[in-house]
C-alpha positions in Angstrom: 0.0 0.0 0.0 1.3 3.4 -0.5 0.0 6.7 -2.7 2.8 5.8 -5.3 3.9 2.3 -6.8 7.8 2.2 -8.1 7.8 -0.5 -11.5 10.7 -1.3 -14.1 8.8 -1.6 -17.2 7.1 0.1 -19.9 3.9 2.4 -18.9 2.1 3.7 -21.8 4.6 3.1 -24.0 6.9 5.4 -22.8 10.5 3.5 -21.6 11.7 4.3 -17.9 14.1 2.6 -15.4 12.6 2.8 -13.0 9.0 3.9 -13.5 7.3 5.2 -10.7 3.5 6.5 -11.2 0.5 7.7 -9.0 -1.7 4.8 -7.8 -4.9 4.8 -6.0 -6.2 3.0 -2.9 -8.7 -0.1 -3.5 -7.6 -0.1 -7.2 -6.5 -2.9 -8.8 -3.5 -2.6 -11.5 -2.3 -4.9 -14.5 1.4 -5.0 -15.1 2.1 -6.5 -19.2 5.6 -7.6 -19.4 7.0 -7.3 -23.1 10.0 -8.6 -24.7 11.6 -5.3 -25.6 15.6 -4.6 -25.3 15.1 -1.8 -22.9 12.7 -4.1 -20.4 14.3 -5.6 -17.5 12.4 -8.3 -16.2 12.6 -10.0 -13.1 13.9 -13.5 -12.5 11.6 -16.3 -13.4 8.6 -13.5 -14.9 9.3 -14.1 -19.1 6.3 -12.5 -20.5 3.3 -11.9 -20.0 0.8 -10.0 -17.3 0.3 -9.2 -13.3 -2.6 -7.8 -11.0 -1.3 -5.3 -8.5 -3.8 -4.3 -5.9 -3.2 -1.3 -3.6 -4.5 -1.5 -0.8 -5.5 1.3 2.0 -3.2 1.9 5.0 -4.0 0.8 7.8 -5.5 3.0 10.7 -3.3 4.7 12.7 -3.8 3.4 16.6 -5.1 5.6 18.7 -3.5 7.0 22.4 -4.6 5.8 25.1 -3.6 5.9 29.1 -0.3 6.9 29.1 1.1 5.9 32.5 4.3 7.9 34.3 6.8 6.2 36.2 6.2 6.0 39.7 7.9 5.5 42.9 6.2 1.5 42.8 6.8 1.6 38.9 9.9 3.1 37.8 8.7 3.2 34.0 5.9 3.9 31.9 3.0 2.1 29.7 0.9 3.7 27.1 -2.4 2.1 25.9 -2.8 2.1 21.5 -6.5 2.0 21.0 -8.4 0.6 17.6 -5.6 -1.7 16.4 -6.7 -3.8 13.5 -9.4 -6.6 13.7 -7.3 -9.1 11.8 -5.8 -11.8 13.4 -2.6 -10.7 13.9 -0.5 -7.4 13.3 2.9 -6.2 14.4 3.3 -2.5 16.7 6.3 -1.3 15.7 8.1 1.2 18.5 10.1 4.1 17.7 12.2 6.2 20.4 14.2 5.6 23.0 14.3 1.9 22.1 12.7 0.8 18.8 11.3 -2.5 18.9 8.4 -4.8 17.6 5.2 -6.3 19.2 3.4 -9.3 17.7 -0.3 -10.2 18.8 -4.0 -9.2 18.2 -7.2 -7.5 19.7 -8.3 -3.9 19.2 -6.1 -2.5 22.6 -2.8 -3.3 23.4 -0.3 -2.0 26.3 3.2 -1.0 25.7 5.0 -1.4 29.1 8.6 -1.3 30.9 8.8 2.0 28.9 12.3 4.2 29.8 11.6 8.0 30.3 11.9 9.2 26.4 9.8 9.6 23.5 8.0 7.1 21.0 5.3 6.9 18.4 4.3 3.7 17.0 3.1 2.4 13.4 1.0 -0.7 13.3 0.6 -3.3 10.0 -0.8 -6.9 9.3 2.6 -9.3 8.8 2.8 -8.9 5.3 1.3 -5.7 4.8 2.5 -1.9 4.7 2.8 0.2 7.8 0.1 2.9 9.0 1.3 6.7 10.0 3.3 7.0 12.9 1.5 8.6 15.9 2.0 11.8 17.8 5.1 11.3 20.0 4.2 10.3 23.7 7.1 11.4 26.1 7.8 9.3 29.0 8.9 11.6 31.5 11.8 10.9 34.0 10.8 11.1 37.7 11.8 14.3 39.4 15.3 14.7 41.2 14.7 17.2 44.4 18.7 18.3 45.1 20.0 19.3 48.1 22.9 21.4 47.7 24.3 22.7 51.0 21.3 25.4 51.0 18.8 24.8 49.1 16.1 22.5 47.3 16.2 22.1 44.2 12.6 22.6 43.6 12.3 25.3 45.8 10.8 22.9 48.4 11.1 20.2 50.6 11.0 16.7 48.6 7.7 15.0 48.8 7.0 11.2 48.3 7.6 11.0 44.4 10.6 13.1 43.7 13.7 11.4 43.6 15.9 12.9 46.8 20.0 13.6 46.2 22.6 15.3 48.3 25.1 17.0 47.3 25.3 19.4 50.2 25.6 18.5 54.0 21.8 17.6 55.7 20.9 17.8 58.8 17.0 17.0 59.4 14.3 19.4 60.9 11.5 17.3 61.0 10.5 13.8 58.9 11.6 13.3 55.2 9.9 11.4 52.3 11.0 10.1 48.8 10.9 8.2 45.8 14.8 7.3 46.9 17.6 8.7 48.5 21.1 9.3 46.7 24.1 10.6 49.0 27.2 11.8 47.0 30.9 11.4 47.7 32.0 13.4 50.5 28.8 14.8 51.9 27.6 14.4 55.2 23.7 13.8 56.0 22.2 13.6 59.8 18.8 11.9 60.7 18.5 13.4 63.8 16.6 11.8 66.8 12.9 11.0 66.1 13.0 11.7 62.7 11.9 9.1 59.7 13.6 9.3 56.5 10.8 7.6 54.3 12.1 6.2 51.1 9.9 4.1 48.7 12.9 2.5 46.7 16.9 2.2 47.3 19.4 3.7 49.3 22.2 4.9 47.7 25.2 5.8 49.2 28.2 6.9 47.0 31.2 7.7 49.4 29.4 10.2 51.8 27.9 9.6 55.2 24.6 8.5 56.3 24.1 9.1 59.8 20.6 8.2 62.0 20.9 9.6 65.5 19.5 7.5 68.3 15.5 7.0 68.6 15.6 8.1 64.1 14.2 5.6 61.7 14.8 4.4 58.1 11.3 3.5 56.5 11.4 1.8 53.2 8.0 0.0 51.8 9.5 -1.9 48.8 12.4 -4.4 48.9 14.6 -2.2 46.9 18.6 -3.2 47.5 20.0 -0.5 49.4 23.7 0.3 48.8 26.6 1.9 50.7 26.3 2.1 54.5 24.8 4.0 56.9 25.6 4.5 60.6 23.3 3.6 62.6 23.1 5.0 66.4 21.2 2.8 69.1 20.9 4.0 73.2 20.2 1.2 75.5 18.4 1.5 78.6 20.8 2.4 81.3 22.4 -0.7 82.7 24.6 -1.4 85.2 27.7 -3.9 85.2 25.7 -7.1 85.3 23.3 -6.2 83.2 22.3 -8.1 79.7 20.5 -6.6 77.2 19.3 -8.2 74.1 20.5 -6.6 70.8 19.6 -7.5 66.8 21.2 -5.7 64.2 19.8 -3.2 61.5 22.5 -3.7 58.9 24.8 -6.3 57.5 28.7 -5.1 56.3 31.2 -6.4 54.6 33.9 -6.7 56.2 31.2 -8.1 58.8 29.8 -6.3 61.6 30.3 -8.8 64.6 29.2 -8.5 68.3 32.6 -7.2 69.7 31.9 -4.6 67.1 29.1 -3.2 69.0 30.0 -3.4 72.1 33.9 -3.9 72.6 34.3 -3.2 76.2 31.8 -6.1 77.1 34.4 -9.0 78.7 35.1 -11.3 76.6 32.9 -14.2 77.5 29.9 -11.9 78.1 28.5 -12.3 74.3 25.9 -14.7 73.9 23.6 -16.2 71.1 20.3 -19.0 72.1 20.2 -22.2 70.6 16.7 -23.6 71.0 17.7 -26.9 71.7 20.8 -26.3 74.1 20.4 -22.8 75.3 22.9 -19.9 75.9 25.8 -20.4 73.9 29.0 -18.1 74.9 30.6 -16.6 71.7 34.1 -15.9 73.0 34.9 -12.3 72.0 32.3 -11.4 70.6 33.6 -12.7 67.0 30.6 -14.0 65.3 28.5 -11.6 62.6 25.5 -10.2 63.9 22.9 -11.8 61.5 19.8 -9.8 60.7 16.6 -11.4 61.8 18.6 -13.2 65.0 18.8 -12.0 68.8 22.1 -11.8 70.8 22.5 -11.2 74.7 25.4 -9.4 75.4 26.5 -7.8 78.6 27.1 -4.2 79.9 30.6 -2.9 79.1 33.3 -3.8 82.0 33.5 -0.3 82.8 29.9 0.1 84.0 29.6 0.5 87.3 28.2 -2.2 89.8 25.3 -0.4 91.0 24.5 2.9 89.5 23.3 2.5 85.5 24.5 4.3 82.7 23.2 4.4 79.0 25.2 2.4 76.9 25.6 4.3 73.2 26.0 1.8 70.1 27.1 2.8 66.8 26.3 0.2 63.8 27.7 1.0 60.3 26.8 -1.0 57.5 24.1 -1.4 54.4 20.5 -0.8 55.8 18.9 -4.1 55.8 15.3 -4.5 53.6 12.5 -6.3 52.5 12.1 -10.1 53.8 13.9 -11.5 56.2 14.2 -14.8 58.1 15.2 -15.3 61.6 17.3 -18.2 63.0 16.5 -21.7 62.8 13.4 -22.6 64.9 12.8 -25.9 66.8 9.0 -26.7 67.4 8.2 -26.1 71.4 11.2 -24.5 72.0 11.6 -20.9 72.6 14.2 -18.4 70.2 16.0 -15.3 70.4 15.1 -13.6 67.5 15.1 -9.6 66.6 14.1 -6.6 65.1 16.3 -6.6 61.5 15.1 -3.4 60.0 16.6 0.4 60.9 12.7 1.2 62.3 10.6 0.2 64.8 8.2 -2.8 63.6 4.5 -2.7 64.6 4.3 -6.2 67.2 0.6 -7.1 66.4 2.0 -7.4 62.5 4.7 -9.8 63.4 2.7 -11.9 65.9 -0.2 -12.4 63.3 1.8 -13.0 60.0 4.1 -15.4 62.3 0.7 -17.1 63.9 1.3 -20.7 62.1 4.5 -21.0 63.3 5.0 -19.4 66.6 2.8 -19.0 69.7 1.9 -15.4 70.1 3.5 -13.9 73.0 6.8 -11.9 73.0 8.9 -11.4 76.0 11.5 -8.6 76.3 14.3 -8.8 78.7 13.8 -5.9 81.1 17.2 -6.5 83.5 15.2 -5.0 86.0 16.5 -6.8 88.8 19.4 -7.1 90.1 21.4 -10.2 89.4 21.7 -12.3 92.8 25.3 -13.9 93.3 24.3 -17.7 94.2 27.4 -18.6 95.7 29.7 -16.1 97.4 32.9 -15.3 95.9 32.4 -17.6 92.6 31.7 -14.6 90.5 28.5 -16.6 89.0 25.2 -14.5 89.0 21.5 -15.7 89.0 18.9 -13.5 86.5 15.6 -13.1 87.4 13.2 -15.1 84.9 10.8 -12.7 86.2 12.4 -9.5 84.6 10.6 -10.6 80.9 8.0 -8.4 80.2 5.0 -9.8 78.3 3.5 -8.6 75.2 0.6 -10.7 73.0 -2.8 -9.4 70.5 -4.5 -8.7 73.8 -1.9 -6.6 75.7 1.2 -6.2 78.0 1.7 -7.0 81.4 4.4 -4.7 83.4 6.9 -6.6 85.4 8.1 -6.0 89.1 10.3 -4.2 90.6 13.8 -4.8 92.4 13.5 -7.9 94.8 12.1 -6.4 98.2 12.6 -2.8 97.2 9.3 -0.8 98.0 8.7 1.3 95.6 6.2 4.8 95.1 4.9 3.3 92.4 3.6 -0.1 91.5 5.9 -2.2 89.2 9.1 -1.2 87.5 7.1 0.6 84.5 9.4 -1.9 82.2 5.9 -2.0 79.9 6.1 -3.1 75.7 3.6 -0.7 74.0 3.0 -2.8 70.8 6.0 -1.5 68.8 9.4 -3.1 68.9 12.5 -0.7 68.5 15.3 -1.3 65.6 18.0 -3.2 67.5 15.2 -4.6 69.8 16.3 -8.7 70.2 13.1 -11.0 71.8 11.6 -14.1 72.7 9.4 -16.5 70.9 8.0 -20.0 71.0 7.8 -21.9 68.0 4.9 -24.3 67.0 6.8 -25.8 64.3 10.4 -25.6 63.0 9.6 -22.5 60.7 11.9 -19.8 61.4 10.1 -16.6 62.2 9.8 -13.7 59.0 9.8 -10.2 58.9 8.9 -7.6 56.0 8.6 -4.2 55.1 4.5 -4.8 56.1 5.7 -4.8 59.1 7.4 -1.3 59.6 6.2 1.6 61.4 7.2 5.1 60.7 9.0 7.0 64.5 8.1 4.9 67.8 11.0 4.2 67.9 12.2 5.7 71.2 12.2 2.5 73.6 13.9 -0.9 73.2 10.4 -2.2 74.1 7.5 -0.5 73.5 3.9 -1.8 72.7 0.5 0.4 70.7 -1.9 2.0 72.9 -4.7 1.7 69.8 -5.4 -0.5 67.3 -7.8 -1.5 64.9 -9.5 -4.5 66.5 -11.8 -4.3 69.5 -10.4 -4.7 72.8 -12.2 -4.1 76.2 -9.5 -4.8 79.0 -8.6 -4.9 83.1 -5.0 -4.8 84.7 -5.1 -6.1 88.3 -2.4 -5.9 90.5 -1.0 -8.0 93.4 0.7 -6.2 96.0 2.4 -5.9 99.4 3.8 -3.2 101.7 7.3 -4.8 101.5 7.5 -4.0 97.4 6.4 -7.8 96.2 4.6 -7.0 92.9 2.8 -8.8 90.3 0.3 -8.2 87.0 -2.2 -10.0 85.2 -4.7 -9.0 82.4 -7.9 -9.8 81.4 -9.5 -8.8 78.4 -12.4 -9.4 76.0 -10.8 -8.6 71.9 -12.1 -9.2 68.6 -10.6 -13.0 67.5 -10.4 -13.8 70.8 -11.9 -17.1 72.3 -12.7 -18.4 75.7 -10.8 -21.5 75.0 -6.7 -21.2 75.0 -5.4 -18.7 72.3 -1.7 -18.8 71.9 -2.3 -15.3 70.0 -4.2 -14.1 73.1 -3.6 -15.7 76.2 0.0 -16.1 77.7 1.0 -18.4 80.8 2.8 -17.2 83.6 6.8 -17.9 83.6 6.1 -18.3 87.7 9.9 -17.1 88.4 9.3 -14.8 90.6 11.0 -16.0 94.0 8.1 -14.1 96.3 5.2 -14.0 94.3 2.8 -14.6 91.6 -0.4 -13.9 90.4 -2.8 -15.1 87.5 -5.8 -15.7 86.0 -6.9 -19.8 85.7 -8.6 -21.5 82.7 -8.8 -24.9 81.1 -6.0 -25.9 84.0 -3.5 -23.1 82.3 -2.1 -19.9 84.9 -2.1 -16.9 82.8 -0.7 -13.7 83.1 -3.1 -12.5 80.1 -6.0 -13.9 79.2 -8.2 -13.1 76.3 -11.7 -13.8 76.6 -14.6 -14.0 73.5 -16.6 -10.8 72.4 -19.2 -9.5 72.5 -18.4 -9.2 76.9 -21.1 -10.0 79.1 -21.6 -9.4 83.1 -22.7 -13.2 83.4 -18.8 -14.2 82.9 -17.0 -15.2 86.1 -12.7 -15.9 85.8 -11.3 -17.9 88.6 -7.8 -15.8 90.2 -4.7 -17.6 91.6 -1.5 -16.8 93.4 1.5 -18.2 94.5 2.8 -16.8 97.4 6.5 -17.2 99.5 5.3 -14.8 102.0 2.5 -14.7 104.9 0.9 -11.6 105.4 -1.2 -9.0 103.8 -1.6 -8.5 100.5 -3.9 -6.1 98.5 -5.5 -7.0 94.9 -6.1 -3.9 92.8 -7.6 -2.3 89.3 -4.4 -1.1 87.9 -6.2 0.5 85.1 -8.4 0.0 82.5 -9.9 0.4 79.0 -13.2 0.0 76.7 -15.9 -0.4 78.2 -14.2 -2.3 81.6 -13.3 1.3 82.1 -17.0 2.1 83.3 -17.9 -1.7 84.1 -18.3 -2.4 87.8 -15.8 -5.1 88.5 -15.9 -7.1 91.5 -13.6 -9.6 93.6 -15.1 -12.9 94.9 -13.2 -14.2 98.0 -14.2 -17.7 99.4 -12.0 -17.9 102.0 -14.0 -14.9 103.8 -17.3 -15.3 101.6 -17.0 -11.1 100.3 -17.9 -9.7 97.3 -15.7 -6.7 96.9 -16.3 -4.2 94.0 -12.9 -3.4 93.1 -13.5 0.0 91.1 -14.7 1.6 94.3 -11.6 0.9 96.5 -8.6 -1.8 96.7 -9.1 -5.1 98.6 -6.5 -6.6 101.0 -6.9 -9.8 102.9 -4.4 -12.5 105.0 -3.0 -15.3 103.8 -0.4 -18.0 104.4 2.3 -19.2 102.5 1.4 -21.3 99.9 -0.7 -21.8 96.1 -3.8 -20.7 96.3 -6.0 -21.2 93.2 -9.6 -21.6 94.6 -9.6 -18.0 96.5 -10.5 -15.6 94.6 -13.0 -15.0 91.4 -13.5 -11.8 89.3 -17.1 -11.0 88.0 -18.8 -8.4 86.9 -22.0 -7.7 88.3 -24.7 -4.7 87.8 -26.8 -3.5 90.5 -29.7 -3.0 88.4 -30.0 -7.1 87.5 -30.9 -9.7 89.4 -28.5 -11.9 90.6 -30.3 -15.2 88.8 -29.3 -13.0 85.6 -25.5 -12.8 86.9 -25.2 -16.3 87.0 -23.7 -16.1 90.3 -22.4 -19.6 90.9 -24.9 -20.0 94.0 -26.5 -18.4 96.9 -24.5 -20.2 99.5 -21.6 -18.2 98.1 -22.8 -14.9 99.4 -25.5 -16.0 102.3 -24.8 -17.5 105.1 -26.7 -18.8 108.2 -25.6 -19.8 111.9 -26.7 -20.5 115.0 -25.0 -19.5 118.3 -26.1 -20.0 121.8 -29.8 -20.2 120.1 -29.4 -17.1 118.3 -29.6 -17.4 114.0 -27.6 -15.2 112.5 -28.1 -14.1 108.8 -26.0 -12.6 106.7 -24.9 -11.2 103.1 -21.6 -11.2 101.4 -22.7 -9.4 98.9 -21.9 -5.3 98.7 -25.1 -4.9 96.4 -27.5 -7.4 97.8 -29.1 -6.6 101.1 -31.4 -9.0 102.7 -35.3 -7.9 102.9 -37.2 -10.5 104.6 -36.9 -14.1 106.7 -39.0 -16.5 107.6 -38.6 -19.6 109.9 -40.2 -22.6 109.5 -40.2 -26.0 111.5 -39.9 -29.7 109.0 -43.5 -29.8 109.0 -44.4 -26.6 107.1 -45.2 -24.5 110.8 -44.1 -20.8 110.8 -42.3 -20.0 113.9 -40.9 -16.7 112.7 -41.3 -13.8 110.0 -39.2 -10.4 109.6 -40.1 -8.2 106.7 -38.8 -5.1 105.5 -34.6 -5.9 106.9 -32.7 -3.9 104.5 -29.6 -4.5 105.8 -26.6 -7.6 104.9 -27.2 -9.5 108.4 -30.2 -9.8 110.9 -30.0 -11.8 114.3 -33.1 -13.9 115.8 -32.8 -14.0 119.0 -36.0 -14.8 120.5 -37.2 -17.6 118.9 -39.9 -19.7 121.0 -38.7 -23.0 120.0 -36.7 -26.5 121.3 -33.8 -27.9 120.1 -34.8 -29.1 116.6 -34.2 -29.0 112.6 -35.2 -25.8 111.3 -35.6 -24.3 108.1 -34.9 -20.8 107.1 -36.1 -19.3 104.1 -34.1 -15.7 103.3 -35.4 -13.3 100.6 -32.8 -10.8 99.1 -34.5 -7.5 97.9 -34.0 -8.3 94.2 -36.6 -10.6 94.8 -34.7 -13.8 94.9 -35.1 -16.3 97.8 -33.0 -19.6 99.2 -33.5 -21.6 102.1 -31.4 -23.1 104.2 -31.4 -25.8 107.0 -29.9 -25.6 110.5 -29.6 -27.1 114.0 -31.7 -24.5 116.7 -29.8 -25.5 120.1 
């Protein structure tokens, strides 16, 4: 096809070589070879005639959605509308790169397009090409330069420009690109509490990339990151003795090794876990810090003894992204795994991606105890088991503080929030020999300012009560109850968490299907008819007080109320704290938490049974009544012999005990039928002596 035809031949007579004439589309043209001296004929055509038909061009495909590159998609597509029917045709590209697409259909995408320009022709296989179409240009993304003063763009970058330095940087606030680029010999400062967001890579080409203590590096694709940053992590302040647990952010080469972070640590003070034979000892500190694993290692030697100090860390290699696994796993055995990324990652994430192959609680080491030397002069020390605090979907329990030290406070205040720091190593169980993953899903721009820290607020539903066991001498110990969405009254490795029992006084927790739990999630939607037996173990005699630490949803307005059946009370626990005796021992019958409302009868509590709350005795021929109940008062008695005979009636009591004392009557079985005044009535039987 084409508005002119070239021929070598002989055209009305008239001898050309070549002969080109006009032609017309959809007209059909006969070519007469003859045998004259100045015809040149083409091989294997001797004589005689040929049709020619010209044909129209084909349409020229129409533009469609022409699609930038983008932080996700670093190049473009375009969309060519109202190809040919047939079935096939070739798109030939023109541009940047020029290539060819075979297929069919009326629409067709042209991807993985390079910023640039291009038009595009389309044709059947064997026929002639249509017009080109109007250029498309492909545009590149946009570079936002720091040079030492100034933006680039006049601006700070936002999420889609493409950030470079080629100034020194020192942050003011958070920072978000398309990628980051750092040139030779320029200095750039994430200061404290500041995320750098970056969607893509990390590159750094000779300068320095420096994130101060409690900063964060946020990326959300696995882009490979080079060059290295420095990464700066605070511990908690320690003293001497004290371990903390520690996972690395980056990954070097030469590698980055635990003597590396924290060279004044004596040399046999570096420690990994092996789920199968526990602490292993890595002998100055030479083995790589792997990303994804947890190490223990102990305060520097020049700590001192007694009085803490923070410990500053300084980690320098290439930022670790996108998936990672932890260390091998052994099914039922617990594993020391950690935080891999340069940002906090959100705890709720890990626990629920991780939920088929680990059981859902985290502990982090809090050293808040003082180690105790078990044999004088042997230089070995004793850590308190107790000093793990708890974190699962439903909460976090607070641990205790310093063996016999009273304190103004309640607990240590050693409390996960929901978020675990970069740096942060933990504990897990495994349920099968899976090792642990973490991803980029996972990451959490800032709370990053703890090396355990746990979310206040999330999406699912979660109505909650802390109670606290207490005495005056500083004994201490948590446990939480709560009703969450995906919860279950049956065990919930995501939501309930059993008690590590290692503290040497005390410890308290809440019972169910034979399991002692420190939290305890309980089914929604929460009702005033559920009742959860309470435990304790307790080294000491003495008094103790149970107490509402706090809490949220609606068990922040819900009367809540202590059962003890040792003494037969019903305490409502949001209108004061309750203390009682007790001996040493483990007490798991003792003590049951309900909820009860005033307004509802008791038979709609579900109250296990009357005989928990009333009580009748007789005394040197006096019956005495009475109500364990703080809600329930008693309205009315009456006294009746076996035979049916009324001996004695009191209406209108209003009060939780009455005495009979002048009761006409010989020594015989009685029986006394008690009326509360929400209506509900029981009878009981005594001896009248």
């Amino acid at each position: 096809g084409g508005t002119s035809r070239t021929a070598t031949g002989v055209v009305s007579g008239t001898a050309f070589t070549p002969f080109t004439t006009p032609v017309t589309a959809s007209t059909t043209y006969t070519l007469v070879s003859v045998t004259d001296a100045n015809c040149t004929r083409s091989s294997g055509f001797t004589g005689g005639s040929a049709v020619i038909t010209v044909n129209p061009l084909p349409a020229t495909p129409v533009i469609g959605t022409v699609i930038q590159p983008s932080c996700v998609t670093p190049t473009g597509s375009i969309v060519l509308n109202s190809l040919l029917s047939t079935p096939s045709w070739v798109i030939t590209e023109y541009g940047t790169v020029s290539q060819t697409y075979t297929s069919s259909g009326t629409t067709y995408t042209i991807s993985n397009l390079s910023p640039g320009n291009y038009n595009f022709t389309i044709q059947e296989p064997s026929g002639c090409p249509s017009l080109p179409t109007a250029n498309i240009e492909i545009l590149a993304p946009v570079t936002n330069t720091w040079n030492g003063t100034a933006w680039s763009k006049g601006s700070e970058p936002v999420s889609t420009d493409a950030i470079r330095f080629s100034g020194n940087y020192s942050t003011t606030g958070n920072l978000s690109g398309c990628s980051c680029m750092v040139d030779s010999g320029v200095n750039v400062t994430v200061n404290s509490n500041h995320t750098l967001t970056i969607t893509n890579a990390v590159t750094n080409n000779g300068g320095t990339l420096t994130f101060e203590n409690n900063s964060s590096l946020l990326q959300t694709t696995n882009a490979v990151n080079t060059g290295n940053i420095i990464y700066k992590r605070d511990s908690k302040p320690v003293r001497r003795y004290d371990f903390t647990h520690w996972s690395s952010p980056i990954k070097r080469t030469p590698i980055f090794t635990l003597h590396d972070l924290s060279p004044s640590t004596l040399f046999d003070k570096f420690f990994k876990f092996d789920p199968v034979n526990g602490w292993i000892i890595i002998y100055n500190g030479t083995e790589e810090m792997t990303p994804g694993r947890g190490y223990c290692i102990r305060a520097p030697q020049y700590n001192d003894l007694n009085s803490a100090s923070i410990f500053n860390s300084q980690l320098t290699g290439v930022p670790n992204n996108g998936d990672i696994l932890g260390p091998p796993a052994v099914a039922g055995k617990y594993n020391l795994v950690g935080n891999p990324y340069p940002s906090a990652i959100y705890a709720d994430q890990f626990i629920y991606d991780n939920r088929d192959n680990i059981y859902g609680t985290i502990y982090f080491w809090t050293h808040s105890t003082l180690p105790a030397q078990t044999v004088p002069g042997d230089h070995r020390f004793f850590y308190n088991n107790d000093d793990y605090a708890i974190y699962n979907l439903l909460g976090t329990i607070v641990i205790g503080d310093m063996e016999g030290t009273p304190s103004p406070t309640a607990g240590s205040q050693s409390k996960p929030d929901g978020y675990i720091a970069a740096g942060q190593g933990f504990l897990v169980r495994s349920k099968t020999n899976q090792s642990v993953i973490f991803t980029n899903s996972m990451r959490v721009p800032g709370n990053n300012s703890q090396f355990f820290k746990s979310a206040s607020a999330t999406a699912i539903e979660r109505h909650r009560v802390w109670l606290n066991l207490t005495n005056t001498g500083g004994a201490f110990k948590q446990l939480l109850i709560g009703y969450a969405t995906g919860a279950t009254n049956s065990w919930d490795s995501s939501f309930d968490a059993v008690t590590l029992d290692a503290h040497p006084y005390l410890d308290f927790y809440s019972i169910n299907e034979n399991r002692k739990l420190v939290i305890q999630g309980r089914a929604l939607p929460f009702t005033v008819s559920d009742t959860i037996p309470l435990g304790y173990r307790s080294a000491l005699e003495g008094e103790f007080t149970i107490a509402i630490d706090h809490a949220d949803g609606s068990l922040n307005t819900q009367a809540i109320y202590l059962q003890d059946n040792v003494t037969k009370k019903v305490h409502n626990l949001t209108t004061g704290n309750y203390t009682f005796t007790t001996a040493i021992g483990v007490f798991n019958n003792r003590f049951v938490l309900r909820y009860m409302d005033p307004n509802v009868t008791l038979g709609k509590e579900d109250f296990t049974s009357l005989d928990n709350i009333i009580s009748v005795s007789v005394k040197d021929k006096n019956i005495k009544l009475q109500s364990f109940s703080e809600i329930v008062n008693l309205e009315e008695t009456s006294v009746y012999d076996v035979g049916g005979k009324l001996l004695y009636n009191k209406k209108g009591i209003d009060n939780k005990e009455w005495l009979i004392n002048n009761l006409r009557s010989g020594p015989q079985v009685l029986l006394v039928k008690i009326t509360l005044e929400n209506g509900q009535t029981i009878t009981k039987k005594v001896i009248y002596q």
